[in-house]
N, C-alpha and C positions, 0 to 999 in steps of 0.2 A: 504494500500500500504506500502512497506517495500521492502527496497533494499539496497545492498552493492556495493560500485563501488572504481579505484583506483582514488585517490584525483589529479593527474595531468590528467590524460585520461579526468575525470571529467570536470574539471575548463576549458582545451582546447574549451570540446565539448560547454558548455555554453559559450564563451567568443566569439565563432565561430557563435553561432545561435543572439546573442543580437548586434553583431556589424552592424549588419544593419537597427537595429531599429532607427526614428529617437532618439535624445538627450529628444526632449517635445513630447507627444501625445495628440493631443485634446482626446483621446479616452481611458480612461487608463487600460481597459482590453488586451489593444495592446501592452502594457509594459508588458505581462507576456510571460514566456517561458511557453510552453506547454510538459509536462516530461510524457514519457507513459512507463510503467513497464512491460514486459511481456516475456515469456519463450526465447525469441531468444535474449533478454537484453534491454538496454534502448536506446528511441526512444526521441530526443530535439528537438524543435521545433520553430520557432518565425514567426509573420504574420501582416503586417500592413496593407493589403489590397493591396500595391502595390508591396511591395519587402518578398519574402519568404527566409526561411533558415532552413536546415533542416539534421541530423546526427544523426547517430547508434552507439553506442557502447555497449563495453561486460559488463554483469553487473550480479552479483548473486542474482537473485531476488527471496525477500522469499513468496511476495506478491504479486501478480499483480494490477494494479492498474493506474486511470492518472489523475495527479494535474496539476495547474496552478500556477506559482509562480511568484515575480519580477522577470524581468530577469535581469539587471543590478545591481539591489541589489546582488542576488545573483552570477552573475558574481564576482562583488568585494570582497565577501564572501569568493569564494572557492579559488579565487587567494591567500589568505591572508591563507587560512589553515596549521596548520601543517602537517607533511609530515607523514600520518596513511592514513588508509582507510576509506573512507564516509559513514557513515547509515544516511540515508533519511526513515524517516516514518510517517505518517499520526495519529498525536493523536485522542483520543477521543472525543477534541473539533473543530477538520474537522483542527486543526493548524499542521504545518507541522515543524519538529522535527529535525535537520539537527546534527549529531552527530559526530566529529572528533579529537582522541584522547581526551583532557580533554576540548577541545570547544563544547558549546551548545549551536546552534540559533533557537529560534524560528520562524518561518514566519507565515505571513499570509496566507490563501489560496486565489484565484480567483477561479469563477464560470467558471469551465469547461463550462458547457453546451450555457456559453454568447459567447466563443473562435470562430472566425472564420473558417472555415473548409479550411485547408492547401493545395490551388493548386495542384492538379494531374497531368504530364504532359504525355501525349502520340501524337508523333505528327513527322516528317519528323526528322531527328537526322543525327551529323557527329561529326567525332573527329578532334580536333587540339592538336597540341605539347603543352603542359602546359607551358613552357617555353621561344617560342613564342609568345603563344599569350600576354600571360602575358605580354612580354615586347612590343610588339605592341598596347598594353593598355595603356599602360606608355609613350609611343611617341604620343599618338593621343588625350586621353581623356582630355589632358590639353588644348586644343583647343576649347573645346565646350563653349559654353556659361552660365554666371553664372545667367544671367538675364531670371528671369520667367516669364518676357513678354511674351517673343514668347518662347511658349517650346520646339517647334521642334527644337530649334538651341542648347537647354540644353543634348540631346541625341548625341550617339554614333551609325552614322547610319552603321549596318553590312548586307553584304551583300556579297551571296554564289554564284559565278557563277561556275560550271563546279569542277574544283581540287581548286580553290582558295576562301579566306574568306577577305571581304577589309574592313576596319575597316576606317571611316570617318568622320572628326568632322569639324566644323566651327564656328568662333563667328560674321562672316560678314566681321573681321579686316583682318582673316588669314583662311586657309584649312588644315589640316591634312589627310595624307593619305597612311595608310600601310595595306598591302597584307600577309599572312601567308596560308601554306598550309591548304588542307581542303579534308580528307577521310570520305566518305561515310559509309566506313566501311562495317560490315554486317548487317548493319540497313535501308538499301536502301537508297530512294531519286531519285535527278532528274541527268541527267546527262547534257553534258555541251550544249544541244541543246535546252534545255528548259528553261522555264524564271525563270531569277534569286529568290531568295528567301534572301526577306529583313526583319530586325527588326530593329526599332529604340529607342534602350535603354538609360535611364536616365545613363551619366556619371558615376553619384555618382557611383552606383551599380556598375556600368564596372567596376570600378575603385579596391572595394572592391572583385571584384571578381578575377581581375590578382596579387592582391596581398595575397589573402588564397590560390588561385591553382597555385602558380609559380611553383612550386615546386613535381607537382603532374604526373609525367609523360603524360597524356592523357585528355582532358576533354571532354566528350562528351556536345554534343550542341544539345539542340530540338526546335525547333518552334511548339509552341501549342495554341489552341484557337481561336475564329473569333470574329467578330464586336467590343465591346469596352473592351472583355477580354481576349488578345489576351497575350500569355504570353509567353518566349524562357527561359531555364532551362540550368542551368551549373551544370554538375555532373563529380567528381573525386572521387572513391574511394567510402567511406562511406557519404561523402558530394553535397550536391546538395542547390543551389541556383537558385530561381526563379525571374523572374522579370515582370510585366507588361509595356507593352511596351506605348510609347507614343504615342500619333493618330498625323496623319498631314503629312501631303508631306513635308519632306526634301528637304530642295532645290540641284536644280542640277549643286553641283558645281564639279564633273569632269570634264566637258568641260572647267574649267575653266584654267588647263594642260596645259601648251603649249608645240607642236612635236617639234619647235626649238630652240637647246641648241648651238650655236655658238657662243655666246657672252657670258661667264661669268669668273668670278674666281675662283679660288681656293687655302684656308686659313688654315690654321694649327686650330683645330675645337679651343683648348684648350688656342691656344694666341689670338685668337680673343675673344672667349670666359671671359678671365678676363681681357683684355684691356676693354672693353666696360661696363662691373661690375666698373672698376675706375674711366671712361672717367665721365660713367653716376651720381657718387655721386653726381654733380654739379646743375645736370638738376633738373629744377620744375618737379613735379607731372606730369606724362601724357604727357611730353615734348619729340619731338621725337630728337632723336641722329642725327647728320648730320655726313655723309659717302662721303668718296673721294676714288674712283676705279680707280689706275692710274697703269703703266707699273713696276711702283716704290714699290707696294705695294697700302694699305689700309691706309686710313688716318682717324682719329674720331676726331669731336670738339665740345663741348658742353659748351653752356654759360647760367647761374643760373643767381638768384636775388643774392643778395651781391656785386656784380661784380665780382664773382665768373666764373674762364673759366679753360677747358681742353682741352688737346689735348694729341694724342698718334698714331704710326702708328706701323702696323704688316706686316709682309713679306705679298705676296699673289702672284700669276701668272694671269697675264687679260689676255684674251683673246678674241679682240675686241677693242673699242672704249672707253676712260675713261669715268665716268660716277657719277654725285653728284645725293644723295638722303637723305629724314630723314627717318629713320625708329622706330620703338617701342621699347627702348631697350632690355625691359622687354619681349616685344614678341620674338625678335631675341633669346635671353639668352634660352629660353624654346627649341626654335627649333633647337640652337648648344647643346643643355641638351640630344635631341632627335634623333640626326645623327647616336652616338653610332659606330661613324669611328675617326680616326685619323685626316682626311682630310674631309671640307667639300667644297662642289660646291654651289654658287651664280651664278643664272643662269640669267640673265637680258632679262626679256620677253618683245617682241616689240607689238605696238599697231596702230589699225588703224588710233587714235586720238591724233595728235600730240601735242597734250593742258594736256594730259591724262597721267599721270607717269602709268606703266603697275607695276603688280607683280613681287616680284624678287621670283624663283624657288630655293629653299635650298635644297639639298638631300646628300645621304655620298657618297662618293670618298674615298675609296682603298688605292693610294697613290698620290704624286702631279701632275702625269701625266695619268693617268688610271681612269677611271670612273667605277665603279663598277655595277653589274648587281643591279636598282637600287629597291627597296621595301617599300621604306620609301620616301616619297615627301612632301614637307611643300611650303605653298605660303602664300606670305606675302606683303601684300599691304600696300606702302608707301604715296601713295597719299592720304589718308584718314588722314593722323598722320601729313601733312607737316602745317605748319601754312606762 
């Protein structure tokens, strides 16, 4: 094997295919990139079993040929290059030879033939705006849970009904929940009379994946696979990301919504926002913030060990009855990170159980008096956080 390529196209395409490896592998032929040489150029690869990654680029190949190499080693390799063209070639003792300008590395090779064979996906497909989704990854996958207890609640549950694609997380504290368009395209599919089509993706990945395709005009989406290898495929361009999905019923928290919004506020996203970043320095660990919703505005009070205490109050418009609660601070700060408006709405949900503080409803508001056609909803339970 023997091949020429340019040193930034290069370092990209490996830096793209290893960033989803974990950091440790029990396994460590799952640390290599898999690099395949052949007339139409080179083909990079990486596969853990659960998450794939996979990209083409142009490459003048004198050889053909497919090694296995580190792929984080080499990652840091080629970032670190000078700015000449790359020869990769296979010595005589099966070590691979990495040539650029007056640098020489040699590598080790791995046993292609131990390499797991790289997900194929064929299977129902749509596109969404890369841009989009990308940022309804970024409002939602911070929701999910980090705890591997229960792993359904570690996923991002997606799911297609009709022209829409809902993207939905929860940690049990809180819900996340944003909508972006969803074309069929001319890839077919079900239309909006049929039942939906769900996958429930490990974060992590989501996460890695709105932030390689932000940028990528279109991504198309596949669902592929049945019983425990069930797998959904992101592809822009030259790049494609696989994932295996997680097994388990998602619990069903959209009914969790409430139809009525007549009782809430509405806060400038940005002064509430770092009023509550101040208020909170004071608080222990895990301690939730206490909230005063008056005609007057917002009020915040927080009291620490030292005998340490805060206070601080922001404009707001109530709408309704005043109303005291603690909430997370930490949680709140994520889901004013996640409005992505000006203005946001605090929607105070009523409950059967008068004993029972209900969810407050977060979503973005337009301006102080307009509710905007709404795409993003966030719910956030204060009765679990109150002591």
């Amino acid at each position: 094997m023997k091949f020429h390529v340019n040193r930034d196209v290069f370092s990209e395409a490996v830096s793209f295919v290893v960033k989803l490896l974990p950091q440790r592998n029990p396994q460590p032929i799952l640390a290599g990139v898999l690099i395949e040489a052949s007339d139409e150029g080179l083909s990079l690869a990486a596969f853990d079993y659960e998450a794939s990654a996979r990209t083409t680029i142009e490459a003048t190949v004198d050889e053909p040929g497919t090694i296995l190499v580190h792929g984080r080693l080499l990652s840091e390799i080629a970032s670190r290059l000078p700015n000449a063209p790359i020869q990769i070639e296979v010595d005589e003792d099966d070590g691979i030879v990495l040539t650029c300008g007056s640098a020489r590395f040699t590598l080790a090779s791995m046993p292609v033939q131990e390499y797991p064979a790289i997900p194929e996906v064929s299977g129902e497909s749509g596109l969404v705006p890369a841009e989009d989704f990308a940022t309804a990854i970024s409002q939602v996958a911070f929701a999910a849970s980090r705890d591997d207890v229960t792993p359904v609640l570690t996923g991002v549950q997606l799911e297609v009904s009709g022209t829409q694609l809902s993207l939905v997380a929860t940690d049990r504290y809180r819900v996340a929940l944003r909508e972006v368009a969803w074309d069929f395209g001319d890839h077919g599919g079900t239309g909006a009379g049929d039942e939906p089509t769900t996958a429930l993706v490990p974060a992590r990945t989501l996460t890695e994946v709105g932030k390689t395709f932000a940028h990528s005009g279109d991504i198309q989406v596949a669902f592929s696979g049945s019983g425990d290898r069930e797998i959904i495929a992101f592809t822009s361009g030259n790049k494609t990301v696989t994932s295996l999905l997680i097994k388990g019923n998602f619990p069903p928290v959209r009914r969790l919504f409430p139809d009525q919004t007549d009782h809430y506020a509405v806060v400038s996203t940005s002064d509430l926002a770092e009023a509550v970043r101040r208020v909170s320095l004071v608080l222990d660990r895990s301690a939730p913030l206490r909230f005063t919703f008056t005609e007057d505005g917002v009020s915040m009070d927080a009291s620490g060990t030292e005998q340490a205490r805060a206070t601080e109050s922001v404009d707001a418009t109530l709408a309704g009855e005043d109303v005291t609660l603690g909430l997370n601070p930490q949680y709140l700060l994520e889901a004013l990170g996640a409005v992505k408006s000006e203005f946001a709405r605090i929607t105070f949900t009523s409950s059967d159980n008068a004993n029972k503080l209900s969810p407050v409803l977060i979503t973005p508001q337009t301006s102080a008096g307009d509710a905007n056609a709404v795409s993003f909803k966030y719910l956030l339970q204060p009765n679990l956080l109150l002591r």
